[in-house]
C-alpha positions as CSV (number, residue, x, y, z in Angstrom):
1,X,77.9,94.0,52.8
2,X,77.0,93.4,48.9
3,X,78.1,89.6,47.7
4,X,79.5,89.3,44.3
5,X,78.8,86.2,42.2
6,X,81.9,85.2,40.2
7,X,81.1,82.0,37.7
8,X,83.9,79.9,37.9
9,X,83.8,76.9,35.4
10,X,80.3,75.0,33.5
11,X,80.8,71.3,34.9
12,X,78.7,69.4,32.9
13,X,75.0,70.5,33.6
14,X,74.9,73.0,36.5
15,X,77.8,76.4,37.2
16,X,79.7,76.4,40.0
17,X,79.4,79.7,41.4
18,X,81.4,81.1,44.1
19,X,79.8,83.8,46.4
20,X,82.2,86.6,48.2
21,X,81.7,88.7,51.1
22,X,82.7,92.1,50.7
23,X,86.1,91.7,52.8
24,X,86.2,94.8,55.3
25,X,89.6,97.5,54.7
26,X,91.5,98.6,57.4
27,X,91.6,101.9,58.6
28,X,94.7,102.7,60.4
29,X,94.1,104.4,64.1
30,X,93.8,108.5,63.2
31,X,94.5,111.2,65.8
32,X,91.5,113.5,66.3
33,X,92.1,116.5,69.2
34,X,88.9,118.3,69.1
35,X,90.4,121.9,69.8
36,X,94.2,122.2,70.0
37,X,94.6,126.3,71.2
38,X,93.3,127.8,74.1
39,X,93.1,131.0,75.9
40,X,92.4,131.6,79.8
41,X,92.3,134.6,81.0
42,X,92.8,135.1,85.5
43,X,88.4,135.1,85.6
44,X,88.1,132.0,83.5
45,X,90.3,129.2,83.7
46,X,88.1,125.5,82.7
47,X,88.0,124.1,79.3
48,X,87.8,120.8,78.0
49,X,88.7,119.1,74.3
50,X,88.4,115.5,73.5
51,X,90.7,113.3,71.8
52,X,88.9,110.8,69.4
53,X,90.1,107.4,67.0
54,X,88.9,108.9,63.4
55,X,90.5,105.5,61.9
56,X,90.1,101.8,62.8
57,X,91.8,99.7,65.6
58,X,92.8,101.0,68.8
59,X,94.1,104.4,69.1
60,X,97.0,105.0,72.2
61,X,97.3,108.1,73.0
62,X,99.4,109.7,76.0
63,X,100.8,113.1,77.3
64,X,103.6,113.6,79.3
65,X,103.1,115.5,82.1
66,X,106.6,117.4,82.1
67,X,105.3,119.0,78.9
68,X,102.3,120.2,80.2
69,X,103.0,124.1,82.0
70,X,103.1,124.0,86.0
71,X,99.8,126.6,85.8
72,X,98.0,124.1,83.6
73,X,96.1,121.5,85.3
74,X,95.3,118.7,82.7
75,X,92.9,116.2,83.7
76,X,91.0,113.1,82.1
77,X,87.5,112.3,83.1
78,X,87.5,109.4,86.0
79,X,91.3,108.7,85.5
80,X,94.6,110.0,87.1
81,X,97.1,109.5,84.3
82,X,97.3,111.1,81.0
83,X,97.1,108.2,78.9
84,X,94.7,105.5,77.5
85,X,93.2,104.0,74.3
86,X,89.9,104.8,72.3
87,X,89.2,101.3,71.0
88,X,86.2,102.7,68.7
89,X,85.2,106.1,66.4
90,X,82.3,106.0,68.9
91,X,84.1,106.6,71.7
92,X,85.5,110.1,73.0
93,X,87.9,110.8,75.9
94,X,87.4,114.2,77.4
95,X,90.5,116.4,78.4
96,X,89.9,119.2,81.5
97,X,92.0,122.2,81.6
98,X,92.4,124.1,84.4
99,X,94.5,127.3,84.2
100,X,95.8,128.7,87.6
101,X,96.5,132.6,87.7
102,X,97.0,132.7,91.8
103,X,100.8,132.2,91.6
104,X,101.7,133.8,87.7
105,X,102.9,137.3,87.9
106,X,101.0,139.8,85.7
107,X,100.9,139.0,81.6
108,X,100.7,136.6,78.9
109,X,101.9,133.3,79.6
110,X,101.9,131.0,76.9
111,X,102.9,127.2,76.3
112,X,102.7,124.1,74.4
113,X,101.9,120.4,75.1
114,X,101.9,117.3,72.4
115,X,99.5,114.4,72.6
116,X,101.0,111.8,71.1
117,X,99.9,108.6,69.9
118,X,100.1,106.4,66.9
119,X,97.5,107.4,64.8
120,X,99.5,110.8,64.6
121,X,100.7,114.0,67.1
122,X,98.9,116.9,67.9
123,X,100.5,120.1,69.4
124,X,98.1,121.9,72.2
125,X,98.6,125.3,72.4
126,X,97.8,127.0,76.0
127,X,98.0,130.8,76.8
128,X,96.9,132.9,80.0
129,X,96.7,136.1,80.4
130,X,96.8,137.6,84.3
């Protein structure tokens, strides 16, 4: 970071001089869902989004499972809940969806989930078509 040199009084022969850091600003945590609507259709039913920290500190983030439709299989990568933390902007966690036709009777079937944390909400909308 650039210093700044403030002069703060002349003391007899020599300045005293006072150097400063650039002091870093915080960023609060910021919600980033990579895709929020999808559409499956009864032949292809994977897709993935990630949910990212586009702000500083930790980012929690969760989604309830109620709110996610019974024909919507939702999935994080090496974990079984739907919940967790992105401590960084570098880091990414990657969402699966898996839409199941077998048992929905013939049409559109659309839905919404929320992932929710506190750098913000995000609605996720879902539709199939069978």
């Amino acid at each position: 970071m650039p210093r700044t040199t403030y002069r703060l009084a002349k003391t007899g022969f020599a300045f005293c001089t006072l150097l400063l850091a650039g002091c870093p600003t915080f960023l609060p945590q910021t919600l980033n869902v990579s895709r929020v609507a999808f559409n499956f259709s009864s032949t292809i039913g994977i897709d993935s989004f990630t949910i990212a920290n586009d702000g500083g500190g930790v980012l929690e983030w969760a989604i309830d499972p109620v709110d996610v439709p019974n024909w919507l299989d939702l999935s994080v990568r090496g974990a079984e809940k739907l919940a967790g933390a992105v401590t960084d902007t570098s880091q990414v966690v990657t969402m699966t969806l898996n839409a199941e036709a077998a048992a929905l009777a013939p049409g559109t079937h659309q839905d919404t989930f929320t992932v929710t944390s506190n750098g913000g909400d995000q609605l996720v909308s879902v539709a199939i078509l069978v």
